[in-house]
C-alpha positions in Angstrom: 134.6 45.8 -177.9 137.8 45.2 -177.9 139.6 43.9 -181.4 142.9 41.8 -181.6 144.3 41.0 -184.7 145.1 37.8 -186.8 148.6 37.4 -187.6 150.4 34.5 -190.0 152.3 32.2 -187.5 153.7 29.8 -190.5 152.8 28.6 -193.8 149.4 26.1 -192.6 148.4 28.2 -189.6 147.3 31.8 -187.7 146.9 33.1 -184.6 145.7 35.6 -182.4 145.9 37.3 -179.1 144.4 36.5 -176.2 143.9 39.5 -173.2 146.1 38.7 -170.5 143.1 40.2 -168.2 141.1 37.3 -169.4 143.5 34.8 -168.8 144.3 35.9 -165.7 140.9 35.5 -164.7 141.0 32.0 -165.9 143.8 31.6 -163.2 145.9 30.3 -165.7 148.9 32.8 -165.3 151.3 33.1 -162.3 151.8 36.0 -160.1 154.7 36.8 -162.4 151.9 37.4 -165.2 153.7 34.4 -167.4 151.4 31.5 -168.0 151.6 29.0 -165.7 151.8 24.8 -166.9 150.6 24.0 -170.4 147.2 24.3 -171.2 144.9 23.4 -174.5 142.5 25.1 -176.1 139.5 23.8 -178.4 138.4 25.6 -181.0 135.7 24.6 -183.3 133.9 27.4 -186.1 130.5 27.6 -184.7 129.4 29.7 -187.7 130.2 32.6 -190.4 133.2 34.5 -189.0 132.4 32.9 -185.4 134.3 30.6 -183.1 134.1 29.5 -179.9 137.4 28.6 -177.9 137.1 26.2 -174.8 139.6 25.2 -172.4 140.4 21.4 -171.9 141.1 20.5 -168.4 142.1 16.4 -169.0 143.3 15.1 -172.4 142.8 11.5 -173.0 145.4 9.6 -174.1 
């Protein structure tokens, strides 16, 4: 299992890694290896120290 780490990003926020192998997967990065477009991510806490993380294809407007 691998482990990535939670790091302050400013004073009302974190974040946290993602493995570009897993993106990649996703087909979200170019063949560069840099992510390619914009792209959102839900996240909603399912539970005690869980969270599940979806990708949003269409945002409504």
């Amino acid at each position: 299992m691998a482990l990535n780490k939670l790091r302050q990003l400013d004073q009302d926020s974190v974040g946290i890694t993602l493995p570009k192998d897993d993106v990649r997967l996703e087909g979200l990065l170019d063949e560069d290896g840099r992510l390619e477009g914009e792209h959102h991510v839900h996240i909603r806490h399912v539970g005690e120290g869980e969270w599940a993380l979806e990708l949003v294809t269409s945002i409504e407007k």
